[in-house]
N, C-alpha and C positions, 0 to 999 in steps of 0.2 A: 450274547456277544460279550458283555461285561464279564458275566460269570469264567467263560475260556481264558480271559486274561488274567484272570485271579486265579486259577487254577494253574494255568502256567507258569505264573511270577512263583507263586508257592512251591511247583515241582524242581524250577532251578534251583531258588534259594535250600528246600531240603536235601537236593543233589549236591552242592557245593558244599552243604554243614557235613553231611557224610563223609566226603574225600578228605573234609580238613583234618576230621576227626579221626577219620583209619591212619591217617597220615602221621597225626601227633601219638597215636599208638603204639605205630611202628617204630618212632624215635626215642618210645621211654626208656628203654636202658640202653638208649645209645648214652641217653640226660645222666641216667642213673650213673655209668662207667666215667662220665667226662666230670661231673660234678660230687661224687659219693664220696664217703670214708671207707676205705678200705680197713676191712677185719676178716676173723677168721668163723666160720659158721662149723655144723654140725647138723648131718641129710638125719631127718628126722624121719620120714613118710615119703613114698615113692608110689605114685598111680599111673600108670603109664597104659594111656588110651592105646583101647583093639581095634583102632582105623588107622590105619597107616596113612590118610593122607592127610587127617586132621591136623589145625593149625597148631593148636595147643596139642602138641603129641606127650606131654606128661604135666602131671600135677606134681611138685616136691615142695615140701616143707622141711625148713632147716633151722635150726635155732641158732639166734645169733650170738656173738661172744664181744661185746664191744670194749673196747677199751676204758672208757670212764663209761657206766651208767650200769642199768639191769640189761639183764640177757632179754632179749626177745622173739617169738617165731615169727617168721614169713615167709611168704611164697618166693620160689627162687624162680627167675626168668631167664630164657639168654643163655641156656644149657645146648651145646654144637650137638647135633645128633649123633655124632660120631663116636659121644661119649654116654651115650642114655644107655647103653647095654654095659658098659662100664662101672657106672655108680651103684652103690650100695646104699643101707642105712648103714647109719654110724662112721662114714667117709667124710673126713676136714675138708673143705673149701673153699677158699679165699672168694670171699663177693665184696661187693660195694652197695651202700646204701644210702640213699637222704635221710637225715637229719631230722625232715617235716614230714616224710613221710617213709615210715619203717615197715607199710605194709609188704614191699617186693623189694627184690633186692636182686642184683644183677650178678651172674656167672663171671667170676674171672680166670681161678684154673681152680683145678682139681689136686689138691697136696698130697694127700696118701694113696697110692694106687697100688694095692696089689696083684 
C-alpha cells in the first residue's frame, strides 16, 4: 500500500518537472528575441532533417559578428519554415543573442535574398 503512494507521488511530480520543462523550451527564443543583442550573423552549415514532421526540421550554424568582442558560431533557432528552402550558406542574417549565453541564438530576418 505504502509503496503505490510513492510511486504515485513520484509519477506526478516527474509529470509536472516535464510540462515545466518543454514549456520553458518552447519560450527560449521567445527570452532570446525579447531580451538579446541584435547583430548580424553569417549561415555557415545547413542540415536539414528527411522527416518532414520532425521538431527540429534543421540544424544551422552561423557565425556571429558582434559588435564589441570576437566573432563566435552558434546554433540558430526560430528559422519560419517558410524560409528553410530559401536560405543558403554564406546568406547575412540578422539574430539576437544573450550575452550569458552565446550558444543559440534566435532568427530575426533574413538580409540578403537572392
Amino acid at each position: 500500500m505504502g509503496f503505490g503512494i510513492y510511486f504515485f507521488t513520484f509519477s506526478a511530480l516527474l509529470y509536472v518537472y516535464s510540462k515545466f520543462y518543454a514549456q520553458r523550451r518552447r519560450n527560449r527564443g521567445r527570452h532570446i528575441r525579447r531580451f538579446g543583442i541584435e547583430t548580424e550573423g553569417t549561415i555557415l552549415f545547413i542540415d536539414i532533417s528527411e522527416k518532414p514532421q520532425s521538431r527540429q526540421s534543421a540544424k544551422i550554424q552561423i557565425q556571429i559578428e558582434p559588435v564589441q568582442g570576437r566573432n563566435f558560431v552558434a546554433e540558430l533557432i526560430g528559422i519560419p519554415r517558410t524560409l528553410m528552402n530559401s536560405v543558403k550558406v554564406g546568406d547575412k542574417v540578422r539574430v539576437k543573442y544573450l550575452a550569458k549565453n552565446q550558444r543559440e541564438v534566435a532568427f530575426i530576418t533574413l538580409m540578403n535574398q537572392s
